[in-house]
KOLBA-945226 format. One record per residue (C-alpha): residue in three letters; chain; x, y, z. Coordinates in nm, 3 decimals. Layout:
node residu = Ala; chaine = A; px = X; py = Y; pz = Z
...
end
This chain:
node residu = Unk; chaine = A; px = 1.687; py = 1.025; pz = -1.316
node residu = Unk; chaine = A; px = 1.430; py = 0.768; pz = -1.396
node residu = Unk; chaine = A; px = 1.186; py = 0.664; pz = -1.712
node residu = Unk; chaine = A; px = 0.850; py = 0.455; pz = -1.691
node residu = Unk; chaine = A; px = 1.032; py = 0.183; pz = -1.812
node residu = Unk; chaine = A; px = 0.985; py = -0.123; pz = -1.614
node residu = Unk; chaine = A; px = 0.774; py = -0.121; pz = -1.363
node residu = Unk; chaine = A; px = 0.421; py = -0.253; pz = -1.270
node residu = Unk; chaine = A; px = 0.151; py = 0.042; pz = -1.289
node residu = Unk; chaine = A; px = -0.125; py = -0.020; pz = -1.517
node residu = Unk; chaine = A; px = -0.296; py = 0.214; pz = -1.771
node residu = Unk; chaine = A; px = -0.211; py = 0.584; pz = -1.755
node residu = Unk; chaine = A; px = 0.024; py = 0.524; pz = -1.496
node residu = Unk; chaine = A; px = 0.203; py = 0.254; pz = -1.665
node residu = Unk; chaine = A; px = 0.447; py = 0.154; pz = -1.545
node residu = Unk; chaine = A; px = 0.711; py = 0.273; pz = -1.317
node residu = Unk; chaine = A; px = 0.499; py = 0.570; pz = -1.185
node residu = Unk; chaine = A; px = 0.671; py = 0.682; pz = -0.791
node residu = Unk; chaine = A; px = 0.410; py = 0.909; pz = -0.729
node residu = Unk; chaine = A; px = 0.198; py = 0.795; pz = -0.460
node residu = Unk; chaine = A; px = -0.082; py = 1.143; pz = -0.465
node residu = Unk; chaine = A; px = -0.158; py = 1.070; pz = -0.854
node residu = Unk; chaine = A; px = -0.437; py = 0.851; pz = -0.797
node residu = Unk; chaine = A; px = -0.239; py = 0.547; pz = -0.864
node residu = Unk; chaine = A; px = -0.285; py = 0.209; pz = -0.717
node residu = Unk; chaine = A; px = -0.036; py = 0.304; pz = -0.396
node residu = Unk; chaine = A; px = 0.031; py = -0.087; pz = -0.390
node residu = Unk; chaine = A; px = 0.179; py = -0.036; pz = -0.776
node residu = Unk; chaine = A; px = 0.395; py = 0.253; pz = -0.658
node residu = Unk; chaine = A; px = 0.491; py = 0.046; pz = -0.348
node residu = Unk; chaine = A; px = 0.653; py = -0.234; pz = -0.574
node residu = Unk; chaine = A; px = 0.757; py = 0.051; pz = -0.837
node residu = Unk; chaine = A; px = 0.994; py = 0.198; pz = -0.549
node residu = Unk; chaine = A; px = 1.145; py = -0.146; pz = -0.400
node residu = Unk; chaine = A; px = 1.191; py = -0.221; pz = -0.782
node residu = Unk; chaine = A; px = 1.400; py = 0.096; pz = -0.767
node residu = Unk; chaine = A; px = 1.573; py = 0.035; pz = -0.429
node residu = Unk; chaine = A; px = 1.695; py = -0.332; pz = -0.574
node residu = Unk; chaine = A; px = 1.803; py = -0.141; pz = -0.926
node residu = Unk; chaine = A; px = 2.015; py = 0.097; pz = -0.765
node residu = Unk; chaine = A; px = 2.137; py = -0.123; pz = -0.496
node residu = Unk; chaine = A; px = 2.019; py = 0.178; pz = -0.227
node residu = Unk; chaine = A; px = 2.107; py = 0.086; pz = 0.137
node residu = Unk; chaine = A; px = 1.773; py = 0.216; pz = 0.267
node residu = Unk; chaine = A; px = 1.450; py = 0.333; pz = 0.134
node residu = Unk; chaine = A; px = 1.474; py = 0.692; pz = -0.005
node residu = Unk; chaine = A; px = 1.292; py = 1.022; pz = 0.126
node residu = Unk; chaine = A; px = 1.001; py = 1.035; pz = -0.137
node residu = Unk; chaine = A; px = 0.909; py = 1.381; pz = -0.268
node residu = Unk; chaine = A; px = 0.636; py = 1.581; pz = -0.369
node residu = Unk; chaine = A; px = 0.719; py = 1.850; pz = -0.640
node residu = Unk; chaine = A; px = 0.511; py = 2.156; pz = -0.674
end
């Protein structure tokens, strides 16, 4: 599990938004994800999903 906390989205999205079909600035949620990666020390990039 995640919070906002920490990450570089501005405004609505502010600021550790993962979504990437929000509307979001996808090179915000790029840089939110590797911030991620490095936090959790992940071996590989994760498989990103879309809940519904």
């Amino acid at each position: 599990m995640t919070t906002r906390r920490g990450g570089v989205s501005a405004e609505v999205y502010s600021s550790l938004n993962l979504a990437d079909h929000v509307g979001d600035d996808l090179q915000s949620v790029k840089k939110n994800r590797a911030l991620l990666q490095v936090a959790l020390a992940l071996p590989a990039e994760p498989l990103w999903l879309r809940q519904v």
